[in-house]
N, C-alpha and C positions, 0 to 999 in steps of 0.2 A: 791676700795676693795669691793670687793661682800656682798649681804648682808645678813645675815645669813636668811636662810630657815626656814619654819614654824617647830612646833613643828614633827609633822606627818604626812605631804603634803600627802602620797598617801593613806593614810587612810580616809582621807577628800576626795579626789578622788574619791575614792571607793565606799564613800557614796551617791558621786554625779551619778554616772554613773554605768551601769550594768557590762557595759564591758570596759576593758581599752586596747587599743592598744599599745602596745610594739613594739619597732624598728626592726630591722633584722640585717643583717651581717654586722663585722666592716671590718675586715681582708678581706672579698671579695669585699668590697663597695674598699678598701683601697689598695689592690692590681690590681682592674683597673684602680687607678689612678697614678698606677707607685709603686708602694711599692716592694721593689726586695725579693724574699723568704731569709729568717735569718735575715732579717733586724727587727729590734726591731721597731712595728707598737708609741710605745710611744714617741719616738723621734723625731717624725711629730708635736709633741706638740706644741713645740717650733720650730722647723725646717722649719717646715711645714702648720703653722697653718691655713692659707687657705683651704688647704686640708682639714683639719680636720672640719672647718666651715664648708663645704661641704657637708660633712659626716653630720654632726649633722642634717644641714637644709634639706637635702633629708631624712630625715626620718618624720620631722613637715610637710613641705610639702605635703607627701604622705597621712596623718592623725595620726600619731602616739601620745598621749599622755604623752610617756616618750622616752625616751633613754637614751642606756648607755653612759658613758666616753669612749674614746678611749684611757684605763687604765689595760686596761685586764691583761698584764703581768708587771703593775706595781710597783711591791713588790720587795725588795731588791735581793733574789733568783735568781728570772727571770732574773731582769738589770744587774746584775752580770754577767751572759754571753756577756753583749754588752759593757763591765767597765764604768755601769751609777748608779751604785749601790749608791753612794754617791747623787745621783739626785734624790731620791723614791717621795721624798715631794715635789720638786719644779715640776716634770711630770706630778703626780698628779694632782695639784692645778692649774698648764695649763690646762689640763685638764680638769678638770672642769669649770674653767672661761671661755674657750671658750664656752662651751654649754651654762652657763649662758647667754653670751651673745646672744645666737640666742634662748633663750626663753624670755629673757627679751624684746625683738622684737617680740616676736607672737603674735596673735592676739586672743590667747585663755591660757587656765592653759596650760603649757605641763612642766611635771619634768624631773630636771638633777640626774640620778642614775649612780652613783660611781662605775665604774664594779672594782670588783675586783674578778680576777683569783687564781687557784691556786697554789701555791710557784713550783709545777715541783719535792720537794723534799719529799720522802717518811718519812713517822712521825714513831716515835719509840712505839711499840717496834721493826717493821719491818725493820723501817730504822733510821736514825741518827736524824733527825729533832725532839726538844723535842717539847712539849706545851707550854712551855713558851716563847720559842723563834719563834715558829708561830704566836701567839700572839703579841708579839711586831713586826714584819713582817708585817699584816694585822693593826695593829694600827697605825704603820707608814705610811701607806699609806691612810688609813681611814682620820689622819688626814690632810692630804693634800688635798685628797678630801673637806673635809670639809673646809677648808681654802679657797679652792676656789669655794664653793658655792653650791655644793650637793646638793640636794635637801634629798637625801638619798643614801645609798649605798646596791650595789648589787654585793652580792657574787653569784658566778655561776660555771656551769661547776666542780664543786664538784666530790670525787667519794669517799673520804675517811672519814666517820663519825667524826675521832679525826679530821682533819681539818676544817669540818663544824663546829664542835665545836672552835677550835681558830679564827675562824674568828667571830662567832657570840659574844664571850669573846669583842674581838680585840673592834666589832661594838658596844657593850655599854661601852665600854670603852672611845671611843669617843663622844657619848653620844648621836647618831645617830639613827635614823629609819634606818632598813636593811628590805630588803626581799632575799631569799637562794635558789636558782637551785642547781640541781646535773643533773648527765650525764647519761643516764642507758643505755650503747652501748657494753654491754655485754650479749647477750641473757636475755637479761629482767632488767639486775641487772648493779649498778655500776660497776668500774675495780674492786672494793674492795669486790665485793659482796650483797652491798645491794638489795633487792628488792623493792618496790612501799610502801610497806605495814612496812618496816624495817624505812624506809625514813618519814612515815607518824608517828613514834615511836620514833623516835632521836629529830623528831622536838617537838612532844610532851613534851618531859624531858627536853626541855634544859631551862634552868631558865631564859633566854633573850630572848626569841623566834623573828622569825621575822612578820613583817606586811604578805607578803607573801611569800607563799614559793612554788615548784613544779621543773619540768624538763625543761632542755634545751640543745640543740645539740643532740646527741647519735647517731643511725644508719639514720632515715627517721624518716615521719610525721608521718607514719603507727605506726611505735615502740610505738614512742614518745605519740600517744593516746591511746595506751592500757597503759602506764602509767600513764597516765591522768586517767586514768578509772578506775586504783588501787586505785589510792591515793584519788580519789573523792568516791570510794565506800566506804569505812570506813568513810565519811563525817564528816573532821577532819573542826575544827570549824576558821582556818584560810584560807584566800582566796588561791587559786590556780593558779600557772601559768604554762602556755605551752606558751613552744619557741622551737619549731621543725626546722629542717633545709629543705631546700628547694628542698625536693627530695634524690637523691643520688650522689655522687662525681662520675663523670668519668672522665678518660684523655684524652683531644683534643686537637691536634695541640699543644701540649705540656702546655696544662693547665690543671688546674680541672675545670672543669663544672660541676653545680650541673643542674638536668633536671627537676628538678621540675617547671612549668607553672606559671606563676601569676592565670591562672584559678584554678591550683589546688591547691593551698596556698588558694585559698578563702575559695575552698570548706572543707581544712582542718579548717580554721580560723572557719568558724560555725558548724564542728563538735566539736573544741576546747569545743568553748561558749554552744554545748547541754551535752558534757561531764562533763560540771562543771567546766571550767576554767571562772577566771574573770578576769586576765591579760594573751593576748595571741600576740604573735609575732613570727618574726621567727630569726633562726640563720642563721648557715655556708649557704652562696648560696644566700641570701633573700633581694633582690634589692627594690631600692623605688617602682619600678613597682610592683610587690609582693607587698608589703604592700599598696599599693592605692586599689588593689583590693580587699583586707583583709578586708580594711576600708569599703568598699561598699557594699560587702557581709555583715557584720557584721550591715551595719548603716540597710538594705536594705530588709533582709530575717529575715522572723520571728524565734521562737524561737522553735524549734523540741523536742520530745521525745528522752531519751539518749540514746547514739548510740550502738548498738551491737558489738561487736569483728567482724562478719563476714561484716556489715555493714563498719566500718572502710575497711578492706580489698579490699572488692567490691571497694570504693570509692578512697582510696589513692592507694592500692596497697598491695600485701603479706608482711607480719611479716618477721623480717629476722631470726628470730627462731619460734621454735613450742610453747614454754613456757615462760612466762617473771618469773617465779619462786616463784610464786604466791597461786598455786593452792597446793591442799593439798601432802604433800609426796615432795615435792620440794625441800626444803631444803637438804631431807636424800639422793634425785639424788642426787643433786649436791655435795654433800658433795662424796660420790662415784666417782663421775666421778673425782673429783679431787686427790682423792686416788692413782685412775687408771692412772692417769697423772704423779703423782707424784712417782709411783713405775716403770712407762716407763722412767721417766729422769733416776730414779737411777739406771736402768741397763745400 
């Protein structure tokens, strides 16, 4: 049986080190090792746990300090499309014991973070899912995590405020360190509309806050540091993370390929760390290759003045919009332009 976790392993971390490397893609690490599309990545748990060892040790190996469980979509909701729904807790807590055990083998700290995704279902008032039963959703799974050895957990991939909110409920409920991503792959903003700055004010109010909190996935790295850039310029007094994906998805040879370089993950990995990120890694795309070179930029290159908007661009590449929603008058567009959207369905 695993042994339970320190009180707040990554905040002891944190204190140790300037910067912490985070792991990169589970789902692409997992689907070149044979994982068929629709197939439920959590089922490997148990199915497959080789694989999953795999998964964990290519990202220690490369230098990363944490990673996540190969847990993402495992909350009752999700499993429900694959009828594993009744399995939330035991996938979990594989889950997790597997990573235990290939940190309990390293040769240095590295923690095991709990991903937990979001349920897929839309929260009321918009949609059916209330709060309390997201809440028991993410605590169910929380404590499987926990069961089998967490170190902490980590909600991610967010885009909906009231769900950030039931999972951070869910995460003191279990009685766990969390740290919180959201996804802003909507011209600046969550699907739901947050902006950088909306994101930096949710985390504020919430009466359980997590250890850290920031972005991951959305469009590119490019996006992904002008949100970096939001949330660090309000210099909100909890640490920051970036987890950008590795470039941009294209179709080849009937795959996605993401084309982001392992050179240019580095070079995003130490704009991350001058924008004000202190946990930085990557998502969709982001091989151990990527992340070794992350490591060595970050161990290697000193520490720059923060980066400009045009600088980012120069370096990774164009914005895939002109605004993240940020700047003043932004709000009242967008609110417009959705008007304008919304008077086009109705005719």
């Amino acid at each position: 049986m695993p042994l339970a976790p320190p009180t707040d392993p990554l905040r002891a971390l944190l204190a140790e080190r300037d910067v912490l490397l985070a792991d990169g893609a589970t789902g692409t690490n997992l689907f070149n090792m044979g994982l068929a599309s629709g197939e439920a990545p959590e089922l490997w748990n148990t199915d497959a746990p080789e694989k999953i060892r795999t998964l964990y040790q290519g990202a220690v190996n490369a230098g990363s300090d944490l990673f996540l469980t190969n847990t993402f979509g495992g909350n009752a909701s999700r499993l429900k499309l694959h009828a594993a729904e009744r399995r939330v807790r035991e996938l979990n807590r594989v889950g997790a014991e597997l990573g235990r055990e290939i940190v309990d083998r390293a040769d240095r700290r590295v923690l095991v973070a709990g991903s937990m995704g979001p349920t897929g279902d839309i929260m009321e008032p918009m949609g059916a899912l209330t709060h309390s039963l997201a809440v028991e959703m993410f605590h169910e799974q929380a404590e499987g995590l926990k069961e089998g050895g967490a170190d902490l957990l980590w909600v991610e991939t967010m885009s909906s405020p009231e769900e950030y909110r039931a999972a951070a409920e869910a995460c003191h409920l279990a009685g766990m360190p969390w740290a919180g991503t959201m996804s802003f792959d909507t011209a600046g903003r969550t699907m739901m509309g947050l902006t950088s700055a909306d994101f930096v004010k949710l985390v504020g109010k919430l009466p359980h806050p997590p250890v850290a909190f920031g972005a991951n996935c959305g469009v590119g790295a490019s996006d992904l540091l002008r949100t970096v850039l939001g949330i660090t310029a309000l210099e909100p007094a909890i640490p920051v993370i970036a987890k950008g994906n590795a470039g941009i998805p294209k179709y080849v040879d009937g795959h996605i390929h993401y084309d982001g370089t392992p050179d240019l993950m580095a070079e995003y990995a130490v704009l991350a760390r001058d924008a004000g990120a202190r946990i930085i890694g990557g998502c969709c795309g982001t091989m151990p290759e990527h992340l070794a070179k992350m490591r060595a930029a970050l161990d290697s290159r000193p520490r720059g003045e923060r980066p400009t908007l045009e600088q980012v661009a120069a370096a990774m590449g164009d914005f895939s919009s002109p605004s993240d929603g940020t700047e003043p008058g932004a709000d009242a567009a967008a609110a417009e332009a959705r008007a304008r959207r919304g008077g086009r369905r109705r005719g």
